[in-house]
C-alpha positions as CSV (number, residue, x, y, z in Angstrom):
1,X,61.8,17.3,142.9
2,X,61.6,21.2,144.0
3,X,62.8,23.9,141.4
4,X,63.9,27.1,141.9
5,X,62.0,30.0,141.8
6,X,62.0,31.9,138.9
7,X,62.0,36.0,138.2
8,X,62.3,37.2,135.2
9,X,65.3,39.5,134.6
10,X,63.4,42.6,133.5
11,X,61.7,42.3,137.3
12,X,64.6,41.9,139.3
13,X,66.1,45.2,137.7
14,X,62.5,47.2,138.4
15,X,62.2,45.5,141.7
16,X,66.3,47.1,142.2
17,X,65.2,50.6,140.5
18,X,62.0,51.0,142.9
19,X,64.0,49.9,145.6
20,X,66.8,52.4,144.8
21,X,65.1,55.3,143.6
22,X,63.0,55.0,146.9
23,X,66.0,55.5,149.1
24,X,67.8,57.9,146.7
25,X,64.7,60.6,147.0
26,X,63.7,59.7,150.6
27,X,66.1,62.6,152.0
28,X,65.9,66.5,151.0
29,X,66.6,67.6,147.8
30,X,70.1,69.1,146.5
31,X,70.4,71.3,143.3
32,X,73.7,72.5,141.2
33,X,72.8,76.0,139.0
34,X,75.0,78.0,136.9
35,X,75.2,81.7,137.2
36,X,77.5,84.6,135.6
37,X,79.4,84.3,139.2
38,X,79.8,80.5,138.7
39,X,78.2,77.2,139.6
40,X,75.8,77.4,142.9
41,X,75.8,74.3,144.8
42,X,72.6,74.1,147.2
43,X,70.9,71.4,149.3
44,X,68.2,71.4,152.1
45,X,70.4,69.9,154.9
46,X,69.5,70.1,158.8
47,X,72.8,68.9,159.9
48,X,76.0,70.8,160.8
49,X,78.0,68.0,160.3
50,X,77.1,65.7,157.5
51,X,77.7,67.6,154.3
52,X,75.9,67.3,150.9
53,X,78.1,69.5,149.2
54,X,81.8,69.2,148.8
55,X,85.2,70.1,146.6
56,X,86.3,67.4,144.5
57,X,89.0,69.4,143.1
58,X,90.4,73.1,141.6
59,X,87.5,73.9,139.8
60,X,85.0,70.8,140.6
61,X,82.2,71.0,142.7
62,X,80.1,67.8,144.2
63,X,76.5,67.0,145.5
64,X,74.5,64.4,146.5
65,X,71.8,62.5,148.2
66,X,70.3,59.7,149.5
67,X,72.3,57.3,151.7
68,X,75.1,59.5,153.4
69,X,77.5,56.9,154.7
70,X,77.0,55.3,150.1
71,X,77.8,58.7,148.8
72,X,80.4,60.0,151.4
73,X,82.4,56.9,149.6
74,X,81.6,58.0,146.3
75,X,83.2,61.6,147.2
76,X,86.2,60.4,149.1
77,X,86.5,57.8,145.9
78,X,86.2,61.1,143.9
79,X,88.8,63.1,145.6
80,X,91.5,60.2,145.0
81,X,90.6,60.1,141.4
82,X,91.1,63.6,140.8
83,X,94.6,63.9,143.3
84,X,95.8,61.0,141.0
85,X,95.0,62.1,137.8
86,X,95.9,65.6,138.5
87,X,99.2,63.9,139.5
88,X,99.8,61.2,136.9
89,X,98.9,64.0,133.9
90,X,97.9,68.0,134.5
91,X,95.6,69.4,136.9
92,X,93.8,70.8,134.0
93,X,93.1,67.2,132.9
94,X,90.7,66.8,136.0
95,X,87.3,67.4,134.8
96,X,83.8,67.4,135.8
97,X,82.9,65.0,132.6
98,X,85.8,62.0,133.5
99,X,85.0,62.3,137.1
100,X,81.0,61.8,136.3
101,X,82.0,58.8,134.1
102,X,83.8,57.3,136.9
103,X,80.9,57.9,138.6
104,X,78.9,56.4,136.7
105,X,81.0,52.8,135.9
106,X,81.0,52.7,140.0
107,X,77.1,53.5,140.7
108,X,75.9,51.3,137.6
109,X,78.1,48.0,138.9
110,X,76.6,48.2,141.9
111,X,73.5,48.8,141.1
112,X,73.7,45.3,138.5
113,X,76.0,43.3,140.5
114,X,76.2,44.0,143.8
115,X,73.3,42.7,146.7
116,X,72.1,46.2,147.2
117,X,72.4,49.0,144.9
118,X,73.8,52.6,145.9
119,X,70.9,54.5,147.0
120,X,72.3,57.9,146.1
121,X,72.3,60.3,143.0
122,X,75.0,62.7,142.1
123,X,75.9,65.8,140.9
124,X,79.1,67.0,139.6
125,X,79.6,70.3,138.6
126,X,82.7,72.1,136.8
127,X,83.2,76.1,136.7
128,X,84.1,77.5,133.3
129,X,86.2,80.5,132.1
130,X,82.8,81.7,130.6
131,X,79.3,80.4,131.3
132,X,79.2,79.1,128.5
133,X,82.1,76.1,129.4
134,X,80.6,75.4,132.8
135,X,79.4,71.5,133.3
136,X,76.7,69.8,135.3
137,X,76.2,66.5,135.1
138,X,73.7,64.3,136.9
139,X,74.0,60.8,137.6
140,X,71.1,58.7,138.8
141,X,71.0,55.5,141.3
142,X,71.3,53.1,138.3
143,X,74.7,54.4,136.9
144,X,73.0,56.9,133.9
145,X,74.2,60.4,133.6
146,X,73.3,63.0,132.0
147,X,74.4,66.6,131.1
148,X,72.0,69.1,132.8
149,X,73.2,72.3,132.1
150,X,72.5,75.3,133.1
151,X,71.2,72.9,136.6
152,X,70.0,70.0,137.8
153,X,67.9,69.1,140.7
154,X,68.6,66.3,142.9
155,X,66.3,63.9,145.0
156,X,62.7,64.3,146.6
157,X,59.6,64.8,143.8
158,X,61.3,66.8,141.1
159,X,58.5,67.8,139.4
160,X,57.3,71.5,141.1
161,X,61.4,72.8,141.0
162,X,61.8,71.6,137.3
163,X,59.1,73.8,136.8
164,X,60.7,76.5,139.3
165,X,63.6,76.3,138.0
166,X,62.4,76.4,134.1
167,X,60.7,79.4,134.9
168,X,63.4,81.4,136.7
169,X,66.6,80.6,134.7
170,X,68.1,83.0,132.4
171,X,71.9,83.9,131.2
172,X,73.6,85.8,133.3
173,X,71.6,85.1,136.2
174,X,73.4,86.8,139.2
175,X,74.4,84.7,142.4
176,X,71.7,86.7,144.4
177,X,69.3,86.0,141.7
178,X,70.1,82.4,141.5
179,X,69.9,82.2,145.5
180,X,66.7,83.1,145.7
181,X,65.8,80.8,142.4
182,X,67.6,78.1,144.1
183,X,65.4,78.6,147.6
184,X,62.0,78.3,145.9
185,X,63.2,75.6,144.0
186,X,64.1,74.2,146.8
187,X,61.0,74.8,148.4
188,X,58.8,73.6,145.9
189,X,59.6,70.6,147.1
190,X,57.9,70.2,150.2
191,X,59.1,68.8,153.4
192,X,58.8,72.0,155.8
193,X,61.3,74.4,157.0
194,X,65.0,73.4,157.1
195,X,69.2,74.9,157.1
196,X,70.0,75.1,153.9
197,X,73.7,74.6,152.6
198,X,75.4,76.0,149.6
199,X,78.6,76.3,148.2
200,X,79.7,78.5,145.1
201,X,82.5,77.6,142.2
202,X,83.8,81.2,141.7
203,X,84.1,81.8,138.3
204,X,87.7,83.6,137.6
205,X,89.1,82.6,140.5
206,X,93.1,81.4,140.8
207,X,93.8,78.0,141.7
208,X,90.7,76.4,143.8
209,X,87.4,78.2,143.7
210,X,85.0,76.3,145.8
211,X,83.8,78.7,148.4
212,X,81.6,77.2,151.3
213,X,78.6,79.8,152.1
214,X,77.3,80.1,155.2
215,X,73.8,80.3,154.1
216,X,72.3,80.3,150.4
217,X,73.2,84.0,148.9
């Protein structure tokens, strides 16, 4: 009589995190900053075409990376979320934290029930009236988020622009200033010479504020 093979549980979910955390941080790096101008969106991105930062909603911002064709769902999901809450209740009722927790129920089911987990991380970003009321919240490849104001940095080997970033923030950092934060972040983490894309949530601004950039400010 043959038995089946047996794996314990606690290996199948590291053998799933390696495998996800892997693809997740194999592409270039994205980052989501707050400034006294409003949230920066930036990511090291080659391509024209396939965009790493998008517009969820009025005042809610969206980055990510990994697998493009996982998290291009995750946003379109996101954008139908927000139209039908914003319809169903008040546009004000869209938010940066009930959009990352929908984010978070999706990534984490896949990542325990389905045959491959999402190989992506997230980061949704919400403009305040005052710094002080922006959001950032991070959600990694297993379904966990976690609020990262003033920033968060996204993908490749974090550790050199957590220490970048550490360094250089303060209040009231300037859009300029945080450009130029945001590039040697960016930088820090290796990879060689690439386009960069940004986007800025404009703080004060009526009715939608996301802003695509044509470079990083």
């Amino acid at each position: 009589m043959t038995y089946p093979l047996y794996v314990p549980p606690e290996q199948i979910i590291k053998d799933r995190a390696d495998f996800a955390r892997r693809g997740a941080r194999r592409g270039l790096p994205a980052l989501a900053l707050s400034t006294a101008d409003g949230v920066l969106l930036a990511a090291r991105n080659p391509s024209r075409a396939l965009r790493k930062i998008s517009e969820i909603y009025d005042k809610v911002g969206f980055a990510a990376v990994g697998k493009w064709s996982e998290f291009e769902a995750l946003r379109v999901a996101g954008i139908r979320y927000a139209d039908l809450r914003g319809y169903s209740y008040d546009r004000v009722d869209v938010t940066a934290r009930g959009l990352a927790g929908a984010y978070a129920q999706t990534i984490a089911a896949a990542f325990t029930s389905d045959p491959k987990p999402l190989e992506v991380e997230v980061a949704v970003a919400q403009v305040g009236e005052t710094q002080m009321d922006d959001a950032v919240f991070h959600i990694t490849f297993d379904g966990a988020v976690s609020d990262e104001l003033p920033w968060a940095v996204l993908g490749g080997a974090p550790a050199g622009a957590h220490e970048t970033m550490t360094e250089g923030w303060r209040p009231g950092l300037t859009l300029p200033e945080a450009g130029e934060l945001a590039r040697a972040a960016l930088g820090a983490l290796g990879g060689g010479e690439t386009a960069f894309e940004a986007a800025v949530l404009t703080r004060g601004a009526v009715g939608r504020s996301f802003v695509r950039l044509a470079a990083i400010p």
